[in-house]
C-alpha positions as CSV (number, residue, x, y, z in Angstrom):
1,X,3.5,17.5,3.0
2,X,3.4,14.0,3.1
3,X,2.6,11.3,1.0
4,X,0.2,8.5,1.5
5,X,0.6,4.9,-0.3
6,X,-1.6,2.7,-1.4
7,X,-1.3,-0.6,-2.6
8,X,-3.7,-1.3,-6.0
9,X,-3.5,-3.8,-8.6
10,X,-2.1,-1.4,-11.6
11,X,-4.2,-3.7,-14.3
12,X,-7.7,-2.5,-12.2
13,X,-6.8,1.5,-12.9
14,X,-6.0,1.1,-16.9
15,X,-8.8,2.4,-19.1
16,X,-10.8,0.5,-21.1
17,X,-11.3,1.9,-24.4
18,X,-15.1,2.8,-23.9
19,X,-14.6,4.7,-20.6
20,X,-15.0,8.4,-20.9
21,X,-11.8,10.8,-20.2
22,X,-12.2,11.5,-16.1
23,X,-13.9,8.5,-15.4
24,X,-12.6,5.3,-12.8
25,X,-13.3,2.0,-14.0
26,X,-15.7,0.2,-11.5
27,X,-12.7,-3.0,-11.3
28,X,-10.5,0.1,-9.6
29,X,-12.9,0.4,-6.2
30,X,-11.3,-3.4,-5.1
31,X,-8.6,-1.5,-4.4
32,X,-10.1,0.6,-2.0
33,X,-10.9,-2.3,0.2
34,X,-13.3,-0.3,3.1
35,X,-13.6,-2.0,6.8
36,X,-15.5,-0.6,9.2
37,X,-15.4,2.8,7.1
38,X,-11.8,2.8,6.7
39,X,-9.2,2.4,4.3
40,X,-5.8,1.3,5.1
41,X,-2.1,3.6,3.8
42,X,0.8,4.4,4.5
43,X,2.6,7.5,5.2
44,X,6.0,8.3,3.2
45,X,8.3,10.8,3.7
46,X,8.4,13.8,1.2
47,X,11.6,12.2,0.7
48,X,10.7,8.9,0.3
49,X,13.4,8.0,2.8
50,X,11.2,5.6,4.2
51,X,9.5,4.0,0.9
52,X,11.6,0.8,0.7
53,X,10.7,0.6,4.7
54,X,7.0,1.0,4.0
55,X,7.0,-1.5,1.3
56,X,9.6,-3.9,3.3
57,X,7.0,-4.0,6.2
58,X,3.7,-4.2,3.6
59,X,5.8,-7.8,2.1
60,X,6.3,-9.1,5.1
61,X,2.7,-9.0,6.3
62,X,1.9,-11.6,3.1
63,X,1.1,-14.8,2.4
64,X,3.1,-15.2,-0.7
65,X,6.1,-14.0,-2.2
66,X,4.7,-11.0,-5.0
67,X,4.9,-8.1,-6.4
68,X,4.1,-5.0,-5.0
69,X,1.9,-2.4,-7.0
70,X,1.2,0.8,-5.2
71,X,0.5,5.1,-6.2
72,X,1.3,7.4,-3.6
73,X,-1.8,10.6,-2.6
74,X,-0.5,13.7,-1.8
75,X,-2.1,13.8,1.9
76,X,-3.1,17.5,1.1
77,X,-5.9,15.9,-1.3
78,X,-7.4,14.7,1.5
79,X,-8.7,18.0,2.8
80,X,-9.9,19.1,-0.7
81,X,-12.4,15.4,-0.1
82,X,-12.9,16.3,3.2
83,X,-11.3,12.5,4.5
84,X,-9.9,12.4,7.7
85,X,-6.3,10.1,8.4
86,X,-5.4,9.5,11.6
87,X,-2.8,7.3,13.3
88,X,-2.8,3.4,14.0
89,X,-0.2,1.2,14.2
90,X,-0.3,-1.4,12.1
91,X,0.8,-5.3,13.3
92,X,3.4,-6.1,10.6
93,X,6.6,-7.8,11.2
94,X,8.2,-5.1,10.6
95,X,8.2,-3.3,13.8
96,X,9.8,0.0,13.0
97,X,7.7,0.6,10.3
98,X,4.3,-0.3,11.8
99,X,3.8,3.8,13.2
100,X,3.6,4.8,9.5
101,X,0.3,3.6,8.8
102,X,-2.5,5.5,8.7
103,X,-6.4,4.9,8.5
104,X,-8.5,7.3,6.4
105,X,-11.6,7.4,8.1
106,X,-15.5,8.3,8.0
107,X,-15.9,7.1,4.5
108,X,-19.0,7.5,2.8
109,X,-19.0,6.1,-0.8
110,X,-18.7,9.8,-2.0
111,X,-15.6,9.9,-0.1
112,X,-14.5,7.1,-1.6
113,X,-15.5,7.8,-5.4
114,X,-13.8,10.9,-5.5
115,X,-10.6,9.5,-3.7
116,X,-10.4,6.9,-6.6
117,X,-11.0,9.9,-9.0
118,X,-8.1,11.4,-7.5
119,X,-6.1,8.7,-7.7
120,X,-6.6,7.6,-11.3
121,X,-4.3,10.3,-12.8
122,X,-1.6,9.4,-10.7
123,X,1.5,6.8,-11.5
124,X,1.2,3.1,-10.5
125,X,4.4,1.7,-9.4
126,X,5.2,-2.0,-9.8
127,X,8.2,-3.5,-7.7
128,X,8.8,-6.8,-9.0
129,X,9.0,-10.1,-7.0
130,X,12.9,-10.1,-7.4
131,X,13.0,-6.7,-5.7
132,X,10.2,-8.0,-3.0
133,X,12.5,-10.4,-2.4
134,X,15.7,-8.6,-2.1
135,X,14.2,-6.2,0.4
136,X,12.3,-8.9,2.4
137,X,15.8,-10.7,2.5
138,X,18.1,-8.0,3.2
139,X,15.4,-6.6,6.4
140,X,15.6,-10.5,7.7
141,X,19.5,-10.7,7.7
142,X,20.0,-7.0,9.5
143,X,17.0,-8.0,12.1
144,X,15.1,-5.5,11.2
145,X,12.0,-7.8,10.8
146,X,10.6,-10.5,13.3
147,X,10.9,-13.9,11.7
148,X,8.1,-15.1,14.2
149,X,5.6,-13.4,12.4
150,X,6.8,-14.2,9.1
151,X,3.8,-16.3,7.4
152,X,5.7,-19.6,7.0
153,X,4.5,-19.7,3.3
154,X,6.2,-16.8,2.8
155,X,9.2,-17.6,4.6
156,X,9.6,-20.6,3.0
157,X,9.9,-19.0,-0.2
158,X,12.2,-16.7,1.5
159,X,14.6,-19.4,2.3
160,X,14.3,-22.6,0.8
161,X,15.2,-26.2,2.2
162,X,18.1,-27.7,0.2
């Protein structure tokens, strides 16, 4: 099955020394950003054949250059919460990549209290700013992101003026 990533901030999930074994720190439900009921991921191959894609297309819809910190859910946690995903194209400049996402829908905050429960055992991955770069670089020079719809903060950061 699947996997389903979710960009965090890995300083939110660390445990403070007072928090009891099991528990989420409160700082980690900013992560889980909910519109209209919703929380925003992305699908990854069992494989991860399509990770450096995901997280290509997840760079180039920022502001800024930055880091990228993200876990990935087994989707088959999802029916142990009872959360739904379904499909919806997300409007990144990465085209190819934009059928991946997912929404996980008809949240309650149960729903999402046990999700971040589920998700505190698991690894946070960091892939620094160099790397960011690297991939956002290497996906403009193949074409394989629109440089239209590049923010231009970004871009310029991307490619400097001499």
């Amino acid at each position: 099955m699947a996997r389903l990533l979710r960009t965090l901030s890995k300083a939110k999930w660390l445990p403070p020394d007072w928090i009891d074994a099991g528990e989420v720190p409160a700082d980690a439900l900013s992560d889980l950003k909910v519109t209209d009921n919703a929380i925003s991921v992305w699908q990854v191959e069992d494989d991860s054949t399509n990770l450096e894609t995901v997280i290509t297309a997840l760079a180039s819809n920022r502001e800024r250059l930055d880091k990228v910190d993200y876990t990935l859910i087994d989707e088959s946690v999802l029916s142990q919460i009872r959360i739904e995903s379904v499909s919806s194209e997300a409007n990144t400049p990465h085209i190819k990549a934009n059928t991946a996402h997912r929404d996980l829908v008809k949240l309650t905050v149960n729903k999402v209290a046990l999700l971040a429960s589920e998700m505190m055992p698991l690894d946070r991955v960091r892939i620094p700013q160099k790397d960011v770069r690297r991939l956002l670089l290497e996906a403009l020079s193949t074409g394989v992101i629109d440089r239209r719809r590049i923010n231009p903060g970004l871009l310029s950061e991307l490619e400097p003026k001499a």
